[in-house]
C-alpha positions, 0 to 999 in steps of 0.5 A: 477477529484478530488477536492482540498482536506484540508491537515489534519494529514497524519496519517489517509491517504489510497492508492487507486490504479487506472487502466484506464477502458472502460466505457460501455454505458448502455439503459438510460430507465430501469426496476426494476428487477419485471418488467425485464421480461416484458421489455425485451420481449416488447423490443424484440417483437419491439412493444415499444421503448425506448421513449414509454418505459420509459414514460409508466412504470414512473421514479420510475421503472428505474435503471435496465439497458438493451440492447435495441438490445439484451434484455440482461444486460450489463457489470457492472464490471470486476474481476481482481483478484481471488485466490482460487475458487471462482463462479458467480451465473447468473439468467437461467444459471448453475454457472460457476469458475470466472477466471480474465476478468470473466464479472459482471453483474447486479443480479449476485451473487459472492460465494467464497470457503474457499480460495477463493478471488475475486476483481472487478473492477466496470465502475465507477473505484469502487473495491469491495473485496470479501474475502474466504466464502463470498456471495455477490449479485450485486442487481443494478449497474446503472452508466453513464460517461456523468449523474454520478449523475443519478447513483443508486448501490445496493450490498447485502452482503448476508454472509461474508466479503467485502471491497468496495472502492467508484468510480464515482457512489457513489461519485457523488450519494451518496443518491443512494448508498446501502449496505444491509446486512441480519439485516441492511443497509449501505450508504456511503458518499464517502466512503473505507469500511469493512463489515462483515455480518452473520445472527446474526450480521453486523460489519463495520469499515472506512479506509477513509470516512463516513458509516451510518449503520441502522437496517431495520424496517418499515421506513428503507426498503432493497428496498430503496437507500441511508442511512436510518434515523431511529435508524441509526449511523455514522462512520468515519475514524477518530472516532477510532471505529467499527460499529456492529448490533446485531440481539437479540438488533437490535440496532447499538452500536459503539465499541471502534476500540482496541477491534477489528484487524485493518481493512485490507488495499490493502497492506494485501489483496494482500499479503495474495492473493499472499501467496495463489496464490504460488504454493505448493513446494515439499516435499523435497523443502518444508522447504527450500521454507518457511524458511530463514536459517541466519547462520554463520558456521565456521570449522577450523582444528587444529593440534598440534604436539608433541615433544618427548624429552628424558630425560638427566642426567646432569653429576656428577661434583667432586668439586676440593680441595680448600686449606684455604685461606691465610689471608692479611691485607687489603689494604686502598685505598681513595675513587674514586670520580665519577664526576655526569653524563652529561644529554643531552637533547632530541631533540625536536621533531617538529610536522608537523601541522595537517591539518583538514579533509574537511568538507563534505556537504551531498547532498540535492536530494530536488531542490533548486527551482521548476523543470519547468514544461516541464523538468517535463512532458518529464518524463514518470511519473509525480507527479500532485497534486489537490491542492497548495499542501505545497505552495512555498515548492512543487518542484516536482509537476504539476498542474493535469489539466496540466498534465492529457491529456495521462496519467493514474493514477497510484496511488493517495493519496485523502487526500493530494492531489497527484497522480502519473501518468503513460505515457503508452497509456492505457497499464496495464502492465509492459514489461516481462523480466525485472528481478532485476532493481537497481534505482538512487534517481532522486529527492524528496521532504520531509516534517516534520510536526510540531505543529509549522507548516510544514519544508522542510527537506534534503533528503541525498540519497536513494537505490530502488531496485526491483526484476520483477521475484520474484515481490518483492522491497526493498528501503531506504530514508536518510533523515535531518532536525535539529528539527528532526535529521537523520531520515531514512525510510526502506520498502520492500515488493511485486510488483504486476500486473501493476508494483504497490507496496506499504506498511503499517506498524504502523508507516511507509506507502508508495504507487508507481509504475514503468513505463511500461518499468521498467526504472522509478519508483516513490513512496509517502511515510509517517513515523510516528515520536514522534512528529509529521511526515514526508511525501513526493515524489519521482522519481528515474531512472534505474541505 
């Protein structure tokens, strides 16, 4: 269970997406790889067990961890995603396509093609990525349920590019967690990183956590665990910088981040996976399938007719004869005095009284006072938080220790402090046939953080609506408050495997998922202001 976490500037907060794994329980003596062999066969042969093992080969030779019935190395991971082609690499064995639930083991290696792209999920809950023309050779993966501290993970990022995203291994030991690359070494402290590796040279940059990156040399060994000391560097996810080596300098030098594309998210990992996963339209359909057309055509026939109209010739009039005039003398008569006219008034128009409109008060969607919590648990999905969260503010959150017990986690924001859990009975999957679903805004919460401290804002009203046949959603949140005006947050993108969506733009983020049956969804969702920012949660129910 995660710690209470500071709440700092939001702006700086990743997604991690959670599924509920089986944990695999490994032999708790092991072997170092050179000695791999000789174990095995001891154990085989049944001339030693595991008691005499350990205590004859020393605590220094453990971390490799066997089957003490089957000689064998267990299960470390498991590939949830691969587009394109991808292959794994196993000692004694030709290398096979990695196809979904293909099972990693410790000494495997990765190789993806040019299209390839491969996630792994790791006992710990860890995701390791690996993106088109990549190597990557999982050395160790040592990892307990029961002695998380005991953990020892070794990766050896031989070419290309990988993220890796901290489980309960390296979280709990993080002295005994390596990235090695061709010319350096990487540890972590609890740590969301990118690293690209070649012959030449190593980059690395932080989407949440601390990396240490050291050249290696004669006290920073690829055979030892942990961060090296010497010539070594920091970086956080707050420094704004990327991290690369140089094989000519052999030094680490820190980049300003503006010289370099923002590390990728899960947002456009998933995006760019899904965009290779699509089928190629044919060619008559090619245009229609990667185009949108937005116009608006009009046709309108006019007809005019014309009149023809003959020409007539007016007649010829013959004046008549008008004799002279006969001249009288004028006849005087007085003046006629005309009386001024008589102005009526108009009549006064009385207007009827106008009465005003009533005043309209917009719905508050924020509840007044906390939502108890069992009006809260009997939903299937419920918003837990490690923390006091925003204090007396929170109205929609359960403490996580309450609400853990049958649920999985879904998604989860670290630095603030929530996560959103799912009631499913361990199910991974959203129910088939749903097709497009519109949602009502149940309730939510939203807060606008100021220098001058943090207000509850009015959220107004909202539309969600997704679509389970093109994986795809739309929503929009109204939301008040008056240091900030009217405030509206817009998001639309893909809803992938286990009913999760999220989004990252430069000033908008947000991270949900639905209920397997479709009739619930809930989202956390951050908006980047001039002045500060807003973040909140919500729940909505199927229409």
């Amino acid at each position: 269970m995660a710690m209470p976490v500071t709440m700092t500037t939001y702006a700086k907060t990743r997604f991690v997406l959670m599924k509920p794994q089986t944990h695999n329980t490994f032999l708790t003596a092991g072997c170092k790889r050179r000695v791999l062999a000789s174990c095995v066969a001891l154990l085989m042969a049944g001339s030693v067990t595991n008691a005499s093992l350990a205590q004859s080969v020393g605590n220094d030779l453990g971390d490799m961890a066997i089957s003490a019935t089957a000689g064998t190395l267990m299960p470390v991971g498991e590939v949830s995603l691969v587009l394109g082609r991808a292959w794994i690499e196993r000692a004694g064995q030709s290398r096979s396509l990695i196809a979904p639930g293909t099972v990693v083991r410790s000494s495997d290696r990765i190789h993806t093609e040019s299209n390839g792209h491969v996630h792994i999920r790791f006992i710990d809950q860890a995701l390791v990525s690996v993106r088109p023309d990549s190597r990557l050779e999982i050395v160790q993966y040592d990892f307990t349920p029961d002695q998380p501290g005991n953990t020892s993970i070794k990766l050896n990022l031989e070419e290309g590019v990988t993220r890796s995203i901290s489980g309960r291994g390296a979280s709990s030991a993080r002295e005994r967690f390596r990235l090695n690359t061709p010319i350096a070494a990487i540890g972590v402290r609890g740590t969301d990183f990118v690293v690209s590796a070649s012959q030449q040279s190593v980059r690395a940059s932080v989407n949440e956590g601390v990396i240490v990156m050291a050249p290696f040399s004669s006290e920073c060994s690829a055979d030892t665990f942990g961060p090296c000391v010497a010539n070594a560097i920091e970086l956080t996810d707050s420094s704004l910088q990327v991290l690369e080596i140089q094989s000519a300098s052999g030094v680490p030098e820190l980049l300003p981040a503006t010289l370099e594309r923002d590390p990728d998210m899960m947002r456009d990992e998933v995006a760019l996976a899904l965009a290779m996963h699509e089928e190629v339209p044919p060619a008559d359909e090619k245009t229609a399938a990667t185009e949108v057309f937005l116009e608006t055509v009009t046709s309108q026939r006019v007809q005019q007719q014309v009149v023809s109209v003959a020409p007539v010739t007016p007649p010829v009039v013959t004046p008549p004869v008008v004799p002279p005039p006969v001249v009288t003398p004028p006849v005087v008569t007085p003046p006629v005095v005309t009386p001024p006219p008589v102005v009526t008034p108009p009549p006064v128009v009385v207007e009827p009284p106008v009465t005003p409109p009533p005043v309209v008060i917009p719905p508050d969607l924020t509840p007044e006072v906390p939502v108890p919590v069992p009006a809260l648990t009997d939903r299937n999905l419920v918003w837990g938080r490690w923390g006091a969260g925003v204090g007396d503010l929170e109205k929609l959150t359960v403490a996580y220790a309450d609400v853990r017990e049958g649920r999985d986690i879904t998604i989860r924001n670290a630095r603030e402090g929530y996560t959103l859990l799912r009631a499913g009975n361990g199910g991974t999957r959203v129910d088939a046939g749903l097709g497009p679903v519109s949602f009502a805004l149940h309730s939510a919460q939203a807060f606008y953080h100021a220098d001058s401290g943090v207000f509850a804002m009015t959220v107004k009203g909202g539309t969600l609506d997704i679509n389970f046949n093109n994986n795809q959603f739309a929503t929009e949140l109204n939301m008040n408050h008056s240091l900030t005006g009217d405030v509206d947050f817009i998001a639309n993108g893909f809803i992938v495997d286990g009913g999760y969506f999220y989004t990252n733009t430069a000033t908008e983020r947000m991270a949900g998922a639905v209920s397997l049956d479709g009739k619930e969804a809930g989202y956390y969702f951050q908006k980047q202001l001039e002045a500060g920012g807003i973040q909140g949660l919500t729940l909505w129910d199927k229409r």
